[in-house]
N, C-alpha and C positions, 0 to 999 in steps of 0.2 A: 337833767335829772340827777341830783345826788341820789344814789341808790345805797351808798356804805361808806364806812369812813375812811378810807384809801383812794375816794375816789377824785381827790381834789387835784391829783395833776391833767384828769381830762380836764377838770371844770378848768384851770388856770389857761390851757392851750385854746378850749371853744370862751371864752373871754379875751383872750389875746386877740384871735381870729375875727371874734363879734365888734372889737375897739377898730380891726382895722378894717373892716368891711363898714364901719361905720351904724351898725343896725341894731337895733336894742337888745339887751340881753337880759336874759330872766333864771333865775336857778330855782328851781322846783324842790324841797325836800321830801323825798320819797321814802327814807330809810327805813322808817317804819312799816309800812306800805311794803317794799322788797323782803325785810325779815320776813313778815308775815306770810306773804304770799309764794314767796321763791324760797329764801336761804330756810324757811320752816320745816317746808315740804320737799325740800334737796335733804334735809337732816334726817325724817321722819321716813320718807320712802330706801333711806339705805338701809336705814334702820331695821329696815321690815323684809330687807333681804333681795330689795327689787333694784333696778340702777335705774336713776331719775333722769329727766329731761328738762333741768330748770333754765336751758333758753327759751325752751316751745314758751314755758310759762310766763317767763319775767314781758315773752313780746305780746300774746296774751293780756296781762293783766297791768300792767304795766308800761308797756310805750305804745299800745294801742289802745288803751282806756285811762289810765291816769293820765297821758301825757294831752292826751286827744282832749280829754277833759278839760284840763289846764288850759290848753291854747283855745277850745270855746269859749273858756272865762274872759280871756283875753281879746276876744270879738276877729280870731286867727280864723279862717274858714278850713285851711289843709296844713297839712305839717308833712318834710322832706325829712327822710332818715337815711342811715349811711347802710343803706340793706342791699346784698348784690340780688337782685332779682328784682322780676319787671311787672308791670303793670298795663295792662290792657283791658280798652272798653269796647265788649263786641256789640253793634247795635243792633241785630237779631234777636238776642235776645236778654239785650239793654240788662248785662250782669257784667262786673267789674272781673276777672280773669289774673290770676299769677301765672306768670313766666319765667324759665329759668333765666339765669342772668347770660350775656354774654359769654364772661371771664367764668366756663361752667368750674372750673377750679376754688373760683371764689362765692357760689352758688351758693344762698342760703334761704332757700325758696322752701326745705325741709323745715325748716323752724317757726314758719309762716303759714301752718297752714289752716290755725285757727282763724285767723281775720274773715271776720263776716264782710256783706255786701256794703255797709254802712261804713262801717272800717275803710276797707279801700277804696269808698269814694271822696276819700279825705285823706289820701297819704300820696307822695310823691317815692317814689325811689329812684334816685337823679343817676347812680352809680351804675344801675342795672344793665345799660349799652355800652359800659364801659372796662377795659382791663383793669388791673389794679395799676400796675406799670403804668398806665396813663394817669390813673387819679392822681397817684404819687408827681409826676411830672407837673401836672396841672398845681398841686399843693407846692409844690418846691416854687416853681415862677412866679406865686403870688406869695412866699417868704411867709409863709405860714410856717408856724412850730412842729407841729407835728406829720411834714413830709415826709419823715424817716422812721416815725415811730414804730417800732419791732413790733409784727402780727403777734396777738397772743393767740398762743394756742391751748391756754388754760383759761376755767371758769376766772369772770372777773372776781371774783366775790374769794377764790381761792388760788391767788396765781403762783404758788408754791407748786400747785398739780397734786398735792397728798391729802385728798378728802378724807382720810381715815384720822389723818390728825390734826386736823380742820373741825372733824365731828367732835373729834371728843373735848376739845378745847372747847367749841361754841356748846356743848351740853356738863360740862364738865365730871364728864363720867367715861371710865376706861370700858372698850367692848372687851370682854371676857375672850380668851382661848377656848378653844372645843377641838372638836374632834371630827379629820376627815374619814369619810366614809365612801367606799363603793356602792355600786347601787342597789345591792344585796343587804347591804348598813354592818360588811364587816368593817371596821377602824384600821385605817391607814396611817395613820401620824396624827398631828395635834398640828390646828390652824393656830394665826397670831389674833383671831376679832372677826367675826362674818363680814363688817364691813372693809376690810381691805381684798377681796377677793371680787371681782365680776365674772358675770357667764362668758365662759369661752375663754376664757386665762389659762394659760400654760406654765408662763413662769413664776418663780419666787413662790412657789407651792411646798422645797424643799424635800422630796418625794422621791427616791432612790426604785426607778422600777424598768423595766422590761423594755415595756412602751410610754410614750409621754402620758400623763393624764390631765384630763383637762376639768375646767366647774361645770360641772354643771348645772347644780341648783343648788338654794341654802333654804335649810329648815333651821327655822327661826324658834320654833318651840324648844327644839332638842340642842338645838348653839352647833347642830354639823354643816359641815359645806360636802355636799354627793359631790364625787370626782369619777370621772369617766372617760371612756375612749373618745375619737374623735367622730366617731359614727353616732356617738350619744347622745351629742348636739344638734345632730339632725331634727330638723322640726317641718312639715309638710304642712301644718296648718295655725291658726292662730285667731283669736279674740280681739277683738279692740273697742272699748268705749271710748264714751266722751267726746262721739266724733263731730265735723264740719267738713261741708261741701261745700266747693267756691265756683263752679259752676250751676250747680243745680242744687236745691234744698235737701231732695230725699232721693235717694238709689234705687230705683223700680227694676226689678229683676236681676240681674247676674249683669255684671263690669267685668271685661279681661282690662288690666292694667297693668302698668309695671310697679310693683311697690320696692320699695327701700325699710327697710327696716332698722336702718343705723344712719346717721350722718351723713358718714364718709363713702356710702356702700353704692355702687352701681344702680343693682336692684336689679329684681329679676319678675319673670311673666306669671301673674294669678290670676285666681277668676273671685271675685269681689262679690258679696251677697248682704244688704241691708236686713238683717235679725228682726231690730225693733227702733224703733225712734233715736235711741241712744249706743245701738251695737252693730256693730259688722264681723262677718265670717269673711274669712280670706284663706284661701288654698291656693298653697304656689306649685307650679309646673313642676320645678327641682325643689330638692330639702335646702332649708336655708341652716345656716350653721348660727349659733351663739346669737339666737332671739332670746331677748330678756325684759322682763316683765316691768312695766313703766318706760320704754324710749315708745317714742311714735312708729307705727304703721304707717307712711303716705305714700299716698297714691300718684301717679302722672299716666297721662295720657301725651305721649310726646316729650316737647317742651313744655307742657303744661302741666299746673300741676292740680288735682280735682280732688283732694281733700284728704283724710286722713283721720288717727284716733291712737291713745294709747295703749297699749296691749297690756294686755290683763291674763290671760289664757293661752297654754299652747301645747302640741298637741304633736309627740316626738315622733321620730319614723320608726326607732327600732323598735322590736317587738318585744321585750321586756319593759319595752314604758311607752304602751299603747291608750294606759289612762290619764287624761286628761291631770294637765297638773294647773290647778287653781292659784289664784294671783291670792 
């Protein structure tokens, strides 16, 4: 898949790879498809004061439906992608199951948790019992190009890491300074743009005080980012749409699960409650620190992982901001 226009040194390496493995190779143009649906709404939700989650989407929308697509064009029945996590068919109750990967370091079963039942019975993920240290060994033996290629650890689409100057380039408009505030809305100093600031940020706030302070929310109306202790970010409960189950279709009564709320984050112990067709309430055991509006909610049971939803709503500890603060 071209997905943007940098992305030609993957395509030269999986062409190298495809000549020497001898198997045909095909390039998909997607970029428009990607703007739309990923780098649009990466733009448009910072915008709005939320931090997005545009890998959940690009796998989504993107290499488990355009690409799945393509390759039915192609009279392809499955398609293998380089995703650490696993795939399992329990025949009880004949439903396709994700599993975290092995190499739980290289784990990215969080960013999967859209895939429907259809979906994963059409995908392979070859990598998922494997370390990376091996994949890499395995690619070096067969003199393939990219053995060594350096993990990124930045969005593909922005591998600089500076989405604030990412945004205003791709919109061609500067985000305004404003004005920090406590949560009282006295004025603390003067931010550089709403969008270079995320929940639970400490540094490069420039803030001469007592104790450190951290983000905790941006009002988008008024151009302030609220800065607060660290007790601020406590948050006990949370909203999330837009969800999917990959065990079961719909959540009948109360789930204790372990959810994760960030990426990279452990996760810790809730009790899980399906709303309506399209929402879940989630209350965790302990307050979770620095939830922010747009990353995924997902859920696990184990090594397994049982679905998830983006969080819209959430719902602090301390008692100064006991109302509900709206997405």
């Amino acid at each position: 898949m071209k997905l943007f226009s940098t992305s030609s040194a993957g395509i030269a390496a999986a062409e190298t790879i495809a000549e020497k493995l001898n198997i045909p190779f095909h390039i998909f143009d997607l970029q428009t498809e990607f703007r739309t649906r990923v780098i649009d709404q990466f733009v448009q939700t910072y915008l709005e004061g939320h931090t997005p989650n545009p890998c959940v989407i690009c796998n989504r929308f993107l290499k488990f439906d355009q690409l799945l697509g393509k390759a039915q064009e192609l009279g392809i029945e499955r398609i293998a992608t380089g995703h650490y996590a696993q795939i399992e068919h329990d025949t009880a109750s004949n439903r396709y199951l994700i599993k975290k990967a092995a190499d739980e370091t290289k784990d990215q079963s969080y960013v999967l948790y859209t895939l429907t039942q259809t979906q994963l019975s059409r995908v392979f993920f070859p990598l998922g019992t494997a370390r990376k240290s091996e994949v890499r060994d395995i690619a070096e033996s067969q003199g393939f190009p990219n053995a060594h290629r350096r993990d990124s650890q930045d969005l593909c689409f922005v591998p600089s890491g500076d989405y604030a100057a990412f945004i205003e380039e791709y919109t061609g408009k500067t985000c305004p300074p404003g004005n920090f505030v406590d949560k009282a809305g006295k004025v603390l100093g003067q931010h550089k743009g709403l969008i270079r600031y995320t929940v639970g940020q400490r540094k490069g706030l420039g803030i001469a005080a007592s104790a450190p302070y951290y983000v905790c929310e941006h009002n988008v109306k008024d151009n302030t980012v609220i800065l607060g202790s660290e007790n601020d970010l406590l948050v006990h409960s949370l909203t999330a749409t837009d969800i999917n189950f990959v065990p079961f279709d719909r959540l009948e009564g109360s789930l204790r699960a372990i959810v994760k709320v960030r990426y990279r984050q452990k996760g810790d112990w809730a009790t899980v409650r399906q709303i309506d067709s399209n929402t879940l309430h989630i209350e965790f055991d302990e307050p979770q620190k620095s939830v922010a509006h747009g990353q995924s909610a997902v859920l696990y049971d184990g090594e397994y992982l049982l679905g998830g939803g983006t969080i819209v709503q959430t719902e602090f500890l301390s008692k100064s901001s006991k109302k509900q603060k709206k997405a």
